[in-house]
Each structure stands twice: as C-alpha cells, then as structure tokens.
C-alpha positions in Angstrom: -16.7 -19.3 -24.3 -14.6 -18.0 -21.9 -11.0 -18.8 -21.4 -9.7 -20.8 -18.1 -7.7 -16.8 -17.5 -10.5 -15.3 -19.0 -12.8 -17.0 -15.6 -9.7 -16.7 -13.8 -9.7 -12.8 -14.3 -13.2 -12.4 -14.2 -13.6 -13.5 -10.7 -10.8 -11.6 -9.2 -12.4 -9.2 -10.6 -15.3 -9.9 -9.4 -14.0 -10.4 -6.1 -12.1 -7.0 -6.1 -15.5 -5.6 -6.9 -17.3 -7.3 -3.7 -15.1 -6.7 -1.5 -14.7 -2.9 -2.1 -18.7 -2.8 -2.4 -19.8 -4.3 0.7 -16.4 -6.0 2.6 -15.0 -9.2 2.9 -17.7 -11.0 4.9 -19.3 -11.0 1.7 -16.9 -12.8 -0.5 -18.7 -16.1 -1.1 -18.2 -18.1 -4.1 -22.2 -18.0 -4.5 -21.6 -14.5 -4.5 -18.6 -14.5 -6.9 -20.2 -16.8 -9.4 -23.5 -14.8 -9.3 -21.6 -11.5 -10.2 -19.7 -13.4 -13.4 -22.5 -15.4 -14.4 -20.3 -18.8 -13.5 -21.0 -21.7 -11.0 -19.5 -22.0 -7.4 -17.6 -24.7 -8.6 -15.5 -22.4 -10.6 -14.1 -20.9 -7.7 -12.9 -24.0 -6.8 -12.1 -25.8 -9.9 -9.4 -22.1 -10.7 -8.6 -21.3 -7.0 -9.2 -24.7 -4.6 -11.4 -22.7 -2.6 -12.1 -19.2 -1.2 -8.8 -18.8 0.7 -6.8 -19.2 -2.8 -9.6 -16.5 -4.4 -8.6 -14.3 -1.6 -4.7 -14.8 -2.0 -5.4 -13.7 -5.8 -7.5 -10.9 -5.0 -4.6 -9.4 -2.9 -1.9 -10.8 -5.2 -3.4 -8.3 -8.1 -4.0 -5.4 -4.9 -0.6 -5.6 -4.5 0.5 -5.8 -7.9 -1.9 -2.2 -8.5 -0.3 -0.4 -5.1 3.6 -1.4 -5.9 2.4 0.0 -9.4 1.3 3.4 -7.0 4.4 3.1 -5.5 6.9 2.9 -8.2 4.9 5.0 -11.1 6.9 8.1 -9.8 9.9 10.0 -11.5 13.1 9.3 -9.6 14.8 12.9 -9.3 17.9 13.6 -7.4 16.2 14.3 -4.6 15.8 11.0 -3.0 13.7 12.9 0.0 11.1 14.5 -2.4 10.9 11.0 -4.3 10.2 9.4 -0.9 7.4 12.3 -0.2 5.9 11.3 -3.4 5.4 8.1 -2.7 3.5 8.5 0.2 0.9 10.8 -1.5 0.6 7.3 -3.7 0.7 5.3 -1.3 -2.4 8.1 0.6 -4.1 7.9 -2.7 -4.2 4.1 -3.1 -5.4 3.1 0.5 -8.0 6.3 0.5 -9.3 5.2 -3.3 -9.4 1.1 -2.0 -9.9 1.2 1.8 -11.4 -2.5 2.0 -8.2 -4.1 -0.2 -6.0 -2.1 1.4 -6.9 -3.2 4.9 -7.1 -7.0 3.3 -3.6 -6.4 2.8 -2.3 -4.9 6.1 -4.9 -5.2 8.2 -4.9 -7.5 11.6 -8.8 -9.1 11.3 -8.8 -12.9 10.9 -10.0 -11.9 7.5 -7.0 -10.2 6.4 -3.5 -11.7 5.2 -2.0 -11.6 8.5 -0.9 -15.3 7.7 1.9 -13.8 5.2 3.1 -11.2 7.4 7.0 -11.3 8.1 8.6 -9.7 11.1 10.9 -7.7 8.8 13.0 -6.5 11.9 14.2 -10.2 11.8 13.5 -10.9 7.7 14.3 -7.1 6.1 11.0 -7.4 4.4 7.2 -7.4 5.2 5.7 -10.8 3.8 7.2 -13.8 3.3 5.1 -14.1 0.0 7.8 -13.1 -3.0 4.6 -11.1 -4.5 4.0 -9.0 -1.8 7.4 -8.3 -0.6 7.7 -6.5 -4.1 5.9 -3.4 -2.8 8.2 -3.1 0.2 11.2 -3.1 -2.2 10.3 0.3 -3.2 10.2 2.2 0.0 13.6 -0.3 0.9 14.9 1.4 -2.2 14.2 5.2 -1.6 15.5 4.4 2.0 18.5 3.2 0.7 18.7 6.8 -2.0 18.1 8.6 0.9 20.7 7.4 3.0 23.3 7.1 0.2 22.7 10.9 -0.5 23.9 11.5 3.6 20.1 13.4 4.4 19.4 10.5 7.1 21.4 8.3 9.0 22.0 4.7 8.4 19.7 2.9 11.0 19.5 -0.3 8.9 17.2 0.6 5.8 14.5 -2.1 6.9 14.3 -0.5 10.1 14.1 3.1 8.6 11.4 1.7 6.4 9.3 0.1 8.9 9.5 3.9 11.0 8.3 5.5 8.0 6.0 2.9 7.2 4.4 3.4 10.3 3.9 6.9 10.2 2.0 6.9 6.8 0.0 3.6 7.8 -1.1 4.6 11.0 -2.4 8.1 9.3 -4.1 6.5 6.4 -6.0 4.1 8.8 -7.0 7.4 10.7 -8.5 8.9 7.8 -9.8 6.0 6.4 -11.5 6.1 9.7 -13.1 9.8 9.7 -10.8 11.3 12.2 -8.6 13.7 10.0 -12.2 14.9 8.0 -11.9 15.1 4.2 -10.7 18.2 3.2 -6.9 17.2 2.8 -6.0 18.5 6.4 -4.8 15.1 6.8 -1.9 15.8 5.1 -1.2 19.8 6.1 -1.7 19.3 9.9 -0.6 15.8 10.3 0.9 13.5 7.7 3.6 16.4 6.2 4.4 17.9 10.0 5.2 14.4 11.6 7.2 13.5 8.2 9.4 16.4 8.6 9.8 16.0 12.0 10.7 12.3 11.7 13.2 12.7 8.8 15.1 15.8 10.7 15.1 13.3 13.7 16.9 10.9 11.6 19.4 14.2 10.5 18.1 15.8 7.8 18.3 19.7 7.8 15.2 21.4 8.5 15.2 24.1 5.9 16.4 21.1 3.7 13.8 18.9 4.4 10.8 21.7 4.0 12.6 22.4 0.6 12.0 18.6 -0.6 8.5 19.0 0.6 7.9 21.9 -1.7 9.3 20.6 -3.9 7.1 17.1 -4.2 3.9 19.4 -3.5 4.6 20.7 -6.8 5.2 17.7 -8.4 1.6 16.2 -7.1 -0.6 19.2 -8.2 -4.1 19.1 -6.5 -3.6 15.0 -5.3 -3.7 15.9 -1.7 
C-alpha cells in the first residue's frame, strides 16, 4: 500500500507527466487518478483540490530548474559563471516547455498569482519556494558586479535586464522562430548578451573571452 508521500509523489508526478504530454487544460484529477491508478478523491484528500496539485507541480519545477541553475562550477569568472547559467537555464525551458511556461507564463492557467514586482520586492515571487531560483541569478549579479565587469544598477534590476533577454529568447524558440539547429544561441542569444553586458561596462574583448571561455565549459549543450 502506498504511502500518503508515496500518493503524494505519484501524482505530482503524474501531473508533471500530463502536463508536459498534452498541456495544462488537461490536468484533471480524473485524469491524475487514472494515470496512478488512484481515485479523484486523492487529489483532494493530499492537495484540497486541483489549484494546490498545480502549486506542487510547480513547487518541484522550480525545485528541478534552481537545481539547473545552481549545478554549475563557480570559477573566478563571475561573467563566464553567469553565461553558464543561461545555457541551463536554455536547456531546462527547451527540455520542459509546458512547466516552464506554468511557471512564467501570463495565461490564467499559469502562476501569475505568485508573481512579485521585484522592482519594488528584489525578487520574482512572493512564494519563499520560487523566489529560490531567482537567488541564483541575484547572486552571480552580485559576483559580477563585485568583480567591477558591470556597473552597480541595483542587482535586482540587473537581474530582471538579464532575465529578460534569456526569457524573451527561450519563449522565441520554444515558439519555432529561431529553428533548431542552435542558431538561437550563435545569432541571437550570445550577440545580444555581449552587447548587453558591455552596455553595462564590461570590455568587449573581455566579455567575448568569458564567452569562450563558458562555450568550452558546456561542450556540445547548445
């Protein structure tokens, strides 16, 4: 007999599994409890309902991603560190477009209910759990301005730039309009990076070196 975790697990699980599969207008708890061999009840007994089933589903996507995020060596080149991240973060939201869009996205569907205005908060959620995955970018932000190759704009404002250039490209490819063939990356992604962190005052020469230098590190993961 399965444990009250052991159901617990199983239909996050489950409900990861939907949702990738065929989106978030599926996830039903008739669905769920088909896919783990439980009742509907069970979602509601574990979770009070759907809308607590859908705040664990993205409560363990955004435990995986600030996994992405942070499974990186830290070098002292906080700029190359930073770079590396994003090919993470790239990998994460190409690998699980339909949780990653639960977690950011803007559709009723999504977790726009637990999005902070971190120009006012300093962070992007004001759920403890989700914030986490911000903290990392906030920290390579504040390596990066410690180690004088950007200015000091107020590292939850340099986040949310940076932020923006990766999640606005990701949503584009996820979307079919940089192909499939990594150009994403070469003609877009890398270019407006540079051009954004040399804005900000890094050297140019400097910041194509950190570049290279995090292409290496990634191998064949763009």
């Amino acid at each position: 007999m399965a444990t009250v975790n052991g159901v617990r697990d199983q239909l996050v699980d489950a409900g990861i599994r939907v949702l990738e599969r065929d989106g978030m207008p599926a996830l039903s708890a008739r669905k769920l409890a088909a896919e783990t061999g439980t009742s509907t009840m069970a979602v509601y007994t574990h979770f009070g309902g759907m809308t607590g089933l859908i705040d664990a589903i993205a409560s363990e996507a955004f435990t995986r991603f600030t996994h992405a995020l942070t499974d990186i060596d830290q070098t002292d080149d906080p700029v190359a560190d930073y770079m590396v991240m994003g090919v993470h973060y790239r990998e994460f939201a190409l690998a699980n477009p339909k949780r990653y869009q639960l977690m950011f996205g803007t559709s009723a569907e999504s977790l726009d209910r637990h999005h902070a205005d971190l120009t006012v908060t300093g962070n992007a959620s004001d759920r403890a759990e989700f914030a986490v995955s911000f903290e990392a970018l906030l920290s390579v932000v504040r390596r990066m301005t410690a180690a004088g190759r950007i200015r000091d704009d107020g590292e939850s404002a340099i986040a949310g730039r940076l932020w923006s250039i990766i999640h606005g490209a990701v949503l584009l490819e996820i979307a079919g309009f940089f192909g499939h063939v990594g150009r994403a990356v070469t003609e877009i992604l890398a270019p407006i990076t540079i051009d954004v962190l040399v804005g900000m005052g890094d050297e140019r020469e400097r910041a194509n070196q950190s570049l290279a230098t995090a292409v290496a590190r990634v191998g064949d993961r763009i």
